[in-house]
C-alpha positions as CSV (number, residue, x, y, z in Angstrom):
1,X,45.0,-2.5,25.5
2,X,42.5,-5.4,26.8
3,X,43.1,-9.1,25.7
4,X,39.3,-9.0,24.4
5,X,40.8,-5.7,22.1
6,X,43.7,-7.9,21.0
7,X,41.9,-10.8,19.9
8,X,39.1,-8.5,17.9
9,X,42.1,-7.1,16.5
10,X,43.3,-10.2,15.1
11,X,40.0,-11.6,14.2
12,X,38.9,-8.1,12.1
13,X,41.9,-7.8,10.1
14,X,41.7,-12.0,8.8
15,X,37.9,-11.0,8.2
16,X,38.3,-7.4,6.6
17,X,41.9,-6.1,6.1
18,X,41.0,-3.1,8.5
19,X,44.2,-2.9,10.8
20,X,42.8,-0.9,14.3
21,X,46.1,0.3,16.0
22,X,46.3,-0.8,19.9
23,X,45.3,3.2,20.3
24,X,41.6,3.1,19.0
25,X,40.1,0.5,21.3
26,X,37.6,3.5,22.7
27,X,36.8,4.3,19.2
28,X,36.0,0.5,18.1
29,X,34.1,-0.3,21.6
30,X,32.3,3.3,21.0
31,X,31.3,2.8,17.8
32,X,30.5,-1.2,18.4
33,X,28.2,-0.2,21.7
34,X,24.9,-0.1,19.6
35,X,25.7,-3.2,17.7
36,X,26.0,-4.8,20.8
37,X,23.0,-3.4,22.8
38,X,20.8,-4.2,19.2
39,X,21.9,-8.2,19.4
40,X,21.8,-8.6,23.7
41,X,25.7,-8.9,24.2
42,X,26.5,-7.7,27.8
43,X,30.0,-6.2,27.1
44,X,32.7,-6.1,24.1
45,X,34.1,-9.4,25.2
46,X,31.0,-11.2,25.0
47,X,31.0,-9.4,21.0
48,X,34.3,-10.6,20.8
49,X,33.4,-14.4,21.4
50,X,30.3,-14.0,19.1
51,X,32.5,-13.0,16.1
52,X,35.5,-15.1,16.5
53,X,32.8,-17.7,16.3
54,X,31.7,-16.6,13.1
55,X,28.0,-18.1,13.5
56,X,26.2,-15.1,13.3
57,X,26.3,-13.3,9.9
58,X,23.4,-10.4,10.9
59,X,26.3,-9.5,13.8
60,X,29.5,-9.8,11.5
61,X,27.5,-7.8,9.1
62,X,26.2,-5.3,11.8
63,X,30.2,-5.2,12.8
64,X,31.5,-4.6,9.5
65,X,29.1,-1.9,8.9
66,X,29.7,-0.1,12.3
67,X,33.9,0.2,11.7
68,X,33.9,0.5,7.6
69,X,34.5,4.0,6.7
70,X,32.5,5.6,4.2
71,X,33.4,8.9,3.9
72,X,32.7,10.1,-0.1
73,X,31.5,12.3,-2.7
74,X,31.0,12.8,-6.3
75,X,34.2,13.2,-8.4
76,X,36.1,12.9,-5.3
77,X,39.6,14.8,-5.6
78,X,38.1,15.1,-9.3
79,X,42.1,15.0,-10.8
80,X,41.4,11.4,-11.3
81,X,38.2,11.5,-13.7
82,X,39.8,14.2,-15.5
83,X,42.9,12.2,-16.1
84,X,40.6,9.4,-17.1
85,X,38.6,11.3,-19.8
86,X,41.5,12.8,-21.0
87,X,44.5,10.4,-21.2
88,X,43.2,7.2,-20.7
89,X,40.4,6.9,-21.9
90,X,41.3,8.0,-25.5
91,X,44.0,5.7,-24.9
92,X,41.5,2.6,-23.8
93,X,39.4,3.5,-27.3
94,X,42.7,2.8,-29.3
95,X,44.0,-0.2,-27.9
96,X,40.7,-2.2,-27.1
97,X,39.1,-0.8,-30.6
98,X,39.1,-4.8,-31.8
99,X,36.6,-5.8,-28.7
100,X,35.1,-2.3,-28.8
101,X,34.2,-3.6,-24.3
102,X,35.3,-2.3,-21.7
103,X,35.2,-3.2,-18.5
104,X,35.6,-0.9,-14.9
105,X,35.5,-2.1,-11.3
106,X,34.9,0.3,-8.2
107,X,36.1,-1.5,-5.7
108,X,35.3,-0.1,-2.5
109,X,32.5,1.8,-3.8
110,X,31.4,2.7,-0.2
111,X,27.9,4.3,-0.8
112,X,28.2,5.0,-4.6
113,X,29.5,8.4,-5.6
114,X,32.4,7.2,-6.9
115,X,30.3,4.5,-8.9
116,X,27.8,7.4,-10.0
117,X,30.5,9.8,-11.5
118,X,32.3,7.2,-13.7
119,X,28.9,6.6,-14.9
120,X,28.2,9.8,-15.3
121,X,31.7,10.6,-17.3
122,X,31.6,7.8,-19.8
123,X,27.7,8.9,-20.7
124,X,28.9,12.5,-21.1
125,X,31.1,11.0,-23.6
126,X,28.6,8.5,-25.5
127,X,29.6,10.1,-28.7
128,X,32.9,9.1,-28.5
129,X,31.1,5.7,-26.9
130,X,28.5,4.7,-29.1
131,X,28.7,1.0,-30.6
132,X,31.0,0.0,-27.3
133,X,29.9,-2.0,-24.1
134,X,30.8,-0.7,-21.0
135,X,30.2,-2.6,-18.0
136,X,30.4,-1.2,-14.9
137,X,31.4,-3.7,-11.6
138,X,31.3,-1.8,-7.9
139,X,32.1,-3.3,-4.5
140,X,31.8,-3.1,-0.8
141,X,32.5,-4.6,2.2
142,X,29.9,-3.0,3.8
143,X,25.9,-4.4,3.2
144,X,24.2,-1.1,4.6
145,X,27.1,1.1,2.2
146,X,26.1,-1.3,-0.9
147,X,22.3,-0.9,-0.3
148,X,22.9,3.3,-0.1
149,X,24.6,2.9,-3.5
150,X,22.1,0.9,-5.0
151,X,19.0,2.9,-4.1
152,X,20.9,5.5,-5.3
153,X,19.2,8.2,-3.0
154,X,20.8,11.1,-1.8
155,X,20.5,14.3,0.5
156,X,21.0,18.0,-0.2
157,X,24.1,17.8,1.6
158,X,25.8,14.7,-0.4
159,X,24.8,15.7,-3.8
160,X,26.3,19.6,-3.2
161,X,29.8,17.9,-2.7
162,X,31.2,17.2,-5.9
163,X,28.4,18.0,-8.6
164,X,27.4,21.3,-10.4
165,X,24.1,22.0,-11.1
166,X,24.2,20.9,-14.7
167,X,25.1,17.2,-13.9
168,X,22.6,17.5,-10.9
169,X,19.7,18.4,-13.0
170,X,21.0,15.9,-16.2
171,X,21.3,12.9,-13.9
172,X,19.3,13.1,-11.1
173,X,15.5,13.8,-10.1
174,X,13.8,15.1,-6.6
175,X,12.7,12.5,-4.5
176,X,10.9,14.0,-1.6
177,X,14.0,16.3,0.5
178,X,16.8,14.1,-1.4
179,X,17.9,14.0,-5.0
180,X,17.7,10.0,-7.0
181,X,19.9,8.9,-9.4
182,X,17.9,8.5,-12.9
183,X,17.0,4.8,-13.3
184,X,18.9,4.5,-16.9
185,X,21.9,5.1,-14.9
186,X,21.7,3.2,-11.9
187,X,20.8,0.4,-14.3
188,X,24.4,0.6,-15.7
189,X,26.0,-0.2,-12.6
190,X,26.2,-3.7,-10.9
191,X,26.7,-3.5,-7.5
192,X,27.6,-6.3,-5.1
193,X,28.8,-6.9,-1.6
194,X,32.4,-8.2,-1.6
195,X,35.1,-8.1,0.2
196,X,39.3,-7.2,-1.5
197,X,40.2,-10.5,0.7
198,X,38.0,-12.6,-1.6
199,X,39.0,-14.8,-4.5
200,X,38.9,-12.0,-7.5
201,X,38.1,-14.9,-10.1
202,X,34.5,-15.3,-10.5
203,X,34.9,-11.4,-11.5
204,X,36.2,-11.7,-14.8
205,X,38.9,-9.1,-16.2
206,X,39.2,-5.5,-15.7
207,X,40.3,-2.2,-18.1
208,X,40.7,-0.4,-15.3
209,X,39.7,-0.5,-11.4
210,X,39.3,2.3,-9.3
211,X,40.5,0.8,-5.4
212,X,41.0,4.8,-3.9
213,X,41.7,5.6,-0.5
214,X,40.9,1.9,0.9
215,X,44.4,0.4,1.4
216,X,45.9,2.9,3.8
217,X,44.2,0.8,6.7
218,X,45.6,-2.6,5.4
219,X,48.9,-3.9,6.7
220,X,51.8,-4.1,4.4
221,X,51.3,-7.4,3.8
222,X,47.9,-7.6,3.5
223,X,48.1,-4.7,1.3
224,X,50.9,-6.1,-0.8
225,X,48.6,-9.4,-1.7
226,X,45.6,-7.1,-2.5
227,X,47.6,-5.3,-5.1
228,X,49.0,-8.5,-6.4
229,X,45.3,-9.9,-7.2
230,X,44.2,-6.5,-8.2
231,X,46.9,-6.7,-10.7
232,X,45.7,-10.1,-11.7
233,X,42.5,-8.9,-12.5
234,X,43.5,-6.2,-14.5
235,X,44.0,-7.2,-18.8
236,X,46.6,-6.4,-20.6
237,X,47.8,-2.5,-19.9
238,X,45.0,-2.2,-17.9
239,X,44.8,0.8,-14.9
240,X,44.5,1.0,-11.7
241,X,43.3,4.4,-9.6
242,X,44.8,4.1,-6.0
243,X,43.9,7.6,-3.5
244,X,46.1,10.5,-4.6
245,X,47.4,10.4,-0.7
246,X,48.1,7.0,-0.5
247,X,51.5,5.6,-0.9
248,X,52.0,2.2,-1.7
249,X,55.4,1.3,-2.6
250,X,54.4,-2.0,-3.1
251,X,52.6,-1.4,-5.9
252,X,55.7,-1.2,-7.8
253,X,56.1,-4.9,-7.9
254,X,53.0,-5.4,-10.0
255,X,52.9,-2.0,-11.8
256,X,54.2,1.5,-12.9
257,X,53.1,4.3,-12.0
258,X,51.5,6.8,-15.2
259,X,51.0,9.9,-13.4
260,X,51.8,11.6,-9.6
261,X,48.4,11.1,-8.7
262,X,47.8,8.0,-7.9
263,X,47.6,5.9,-11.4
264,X,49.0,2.3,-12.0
265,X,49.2,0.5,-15.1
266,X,49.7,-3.4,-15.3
267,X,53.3,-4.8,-15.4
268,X,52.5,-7.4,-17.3
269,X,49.8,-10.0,-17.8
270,X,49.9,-12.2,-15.3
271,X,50.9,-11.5,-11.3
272,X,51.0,-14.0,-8.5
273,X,48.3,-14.3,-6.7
274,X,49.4,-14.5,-2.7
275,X,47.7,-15.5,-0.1
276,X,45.8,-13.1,2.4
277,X,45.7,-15.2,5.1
């Protein structure tokens, strides 16, 4: 591992979470090599100086984009929505019935399908809905990923994984060779660039967050503070979806676990908020 690896190392998990192991410097320097011909930097050290500088927000964001993962699809592992229509949110319609709000965060949205099915779910149930507000928050790290989500375009490809043709044809129209999400539903969704490491406040309270398959390349530590402000954000007996294949025993500290599969539910009202870096 080079000392210009070690120090981009350092510098992308205080600025992102992502933890690279000393393995995948071919893999970073591969998949940074057109970042770096597109803004004149001669070799991955010269990147490396550029962003521990932090002057240059077009290359932290071209950097960001370039390593974040955004591998997803509609209804992804689909247990999770089904548990939500059936357990929780008939549970969610009993205990906020006063307010008759609630509130949902995708963080980590990557390019929207995740954002796109919750929507889609809780209009499929807008009998059992009507009179409530639902507000709907999704999140990314990555610029290019949010911009995907909120345009809301789609190929062949991307649609085919996760939706049938029903909830194709209900929620989406041609756009030239891709599919669109209708406008009525993109409207419902607010999405944002934001990163986990960021101060959760200005967000107001969650009924439930969906943070799947995102803190598997955070460090323990990191990952234990992002579940401590996720809980913080999170009201009273609120949920939180983590990736059916991730396994964070830390989460225990600031919730139990409802089902197998990957669902939390707040401790209590208040968690500590620790510091990410």
């Amino acid at each position: 591992m080079s000392l210009a690896f070690a120090r981009f190392r350092r510098q992308i998990a205080l600025a992102t979470g992502i933890a690279f192991g000393a393995d995948k410097q071919y893999l970073v320097e591969s998949r940074l090599a057109p970042v770096m011909r597109a803004h004149g930097l001669a070799d991955f050290a010269d990147l490396v100086d550029a962003f521990e500088r932090g002057d240059n927000d077009p290359l932290m964001r071209d950097v960001i984009d370039a390593l974040t993962t955004n591998e997803t699809f509609f209804y992804r592992d689909r247990t999770p929505f089904e548990n939500f229509r059936t357990q929780l949110l008939p549970s969610l319609l009993v205990s906020r019935a006063k307010e008759r709000r609630l509130r949902f965060w995708c963080a980590a949205c990557s390019t929207g399908q995740e954002a796109y099915s919750l929507a889609m779910l809780l209009e499929n149930e807008a009998a059992a809905l009507r009179g409530w507000r639902l507000d709907i928050l999704a999140t990314d790290l990555s610029t290019r990923a949010v911009e995907t989500a909120r345009n809301g375009r789609y190929s062949q490809f991307e649609v085919q994984r996760g939706l049938s043709t029903n909830l194709l044809l209900r929620h989406f129209h041609r756009a030239g060779a891709s599919w669109r999400v209708n406008e009525h539903l993109r409207a419902r969704i607010d999405f944002r660039d934001f990163s986990l490491l960021s101060d959760y406040a200005a967000l107001g309270a969650f009924d439930v967050i969906f943070c799947r398959n995102v803190l598997m390349y955070f460090e323990p530590e990191t990952k234990r503070a992002v579940l401590a402000r996720l809980a913080g954000a999170l009201n009273e007996s609120g949920y939180l979806f983590l990736g059916a294949s991730e396994t964070a025993a830390e989460a225990n500290a600031f919730f139990s676990q409802t089902t197998p599969d990957g669902i939390w539910q707040t401790r209590r009202r208040a968690q500590p908020q620790l510091r990410l870096a």
